[in-house]
Steps between C-alpha positions, in 0.01 A plus 500: 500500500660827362532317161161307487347845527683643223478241307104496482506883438648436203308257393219688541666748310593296214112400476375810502738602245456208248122533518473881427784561274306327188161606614312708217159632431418363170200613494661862447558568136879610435602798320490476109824393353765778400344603172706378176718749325402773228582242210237247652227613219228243655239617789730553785172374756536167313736255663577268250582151551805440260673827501494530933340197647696240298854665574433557844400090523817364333710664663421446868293178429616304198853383545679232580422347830199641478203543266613407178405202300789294640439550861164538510506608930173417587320411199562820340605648183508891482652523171233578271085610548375196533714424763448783732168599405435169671563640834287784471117604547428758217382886689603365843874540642420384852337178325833423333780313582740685293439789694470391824777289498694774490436605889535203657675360788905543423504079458192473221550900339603492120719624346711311820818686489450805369137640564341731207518824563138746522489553124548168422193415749305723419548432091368113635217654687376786246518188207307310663244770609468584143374153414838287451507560127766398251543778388820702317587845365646446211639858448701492809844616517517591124700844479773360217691861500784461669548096538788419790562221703490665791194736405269216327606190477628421841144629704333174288789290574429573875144460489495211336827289497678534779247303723698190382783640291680585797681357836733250539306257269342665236213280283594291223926677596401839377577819706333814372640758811760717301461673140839214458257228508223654331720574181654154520163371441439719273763436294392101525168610345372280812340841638297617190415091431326487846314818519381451162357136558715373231540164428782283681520782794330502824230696467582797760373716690293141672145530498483822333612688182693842471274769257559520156645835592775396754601225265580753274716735724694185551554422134592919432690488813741207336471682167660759614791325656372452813548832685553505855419904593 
């Protein structure tokens, strides 16, 4: 009897906790987004689709197992615009799956395993809010004084490359985690081939395009021997 009764408590208790954990009000506007550093030289109210949406996508969403072209979980692709614009209802969050899949129950909620964080929900949200554009700053990111790896070329890398160019099975057999790697492509001229869209390369980042101005710190970074600090 002693264990019957304990054994509903916690029950009980396990129900209560699974239906109240994920519950959110979404029809409470977040916070704005941490605002973008002092070489951002774009509106800093804007939240633009390829420089913080797109990132934020591919690397939580778009990867193997996943959403990318080859899995295709649920019908979806969230590699590029098209793809994810589908999912959304232009000036209305709550309206939008990309957004409110994000709360859900712990079995449906995406990103799955590891749940964006409030900036990156509330970058979804405020996009969306704005009217779902796709739209890019192009003069993002574009100080070229002091050009490191560790100072400028490894915060794009991040952003945009390690969604898949990480983990135990990196796409296409390419690792981009340590400045190692990154040089190693370099040195192929697979890295500068991609980003630039060059013939007989996979055109990378997927679905989007780095600025004219970060393709550049990548070709003075290698210029100048690659620099590390």
């Amino acid at each position: 009897m002693k264990f019957s009764f304990f054994a509903a408590l916690l029950v009980i208790l396990l129900i209560v906790v699974v239906s109240c954990h994920h519950k959110a009000d979404l029809s409470i506007a977040p916070p704005k987004p941490a605002p973008p550093g002092p070489d951002f030289k774009c509106s800093h109210d804007t939240i633009y689709f390829q420089n913080f949406v797109l990132p934020v996508i591919l690397t939580g969403c778009a990867k193997s197992g996943c959403h990318d072209a080859a899995t295709r979980k649920g019908g979806h692709v969230l590699d590029s615009y098209e793809g994810i614009s589908r999912l959304v209802v232009p000036f209305n969050p709550q309206a939008s799956k990309l957004y409110t899949i994000l709360f859900s129950g712990t079995s449906q909620r995406m990103p799955p395993d590891t749940p964006f964080n409030a900036d990156q929900k509330s970058i979804i949200y405020w996009w969306i809010a704005q009217g779902a554009y796709n739209n890019k700053c192009d003069s993002a990111g574009c100080d070229s004084t002091n050009v490191t790896y560790t100072g400028s070329i490894s915060p794009i890398i991040q952003s945009w490359c390690l969604g898949c160019h990480s983990g135990s099975s990196p796409s296409h057999g390419l690792s981009l985690e340590t400045y190692a790697e990154v040089v190693a492509c370099a040195n192929s001229n697979r890295l500068m081939g991609s980003i630039r869209h060059e013939s007989g390369y996979s055109a990378m980042p997927v679905g989007g395009s780095l600025s004219p101005c970060e393709i550049a710190l990548f070709q003075k970074w290698i210029n100048l021997g690659k620099p590390q600090k």
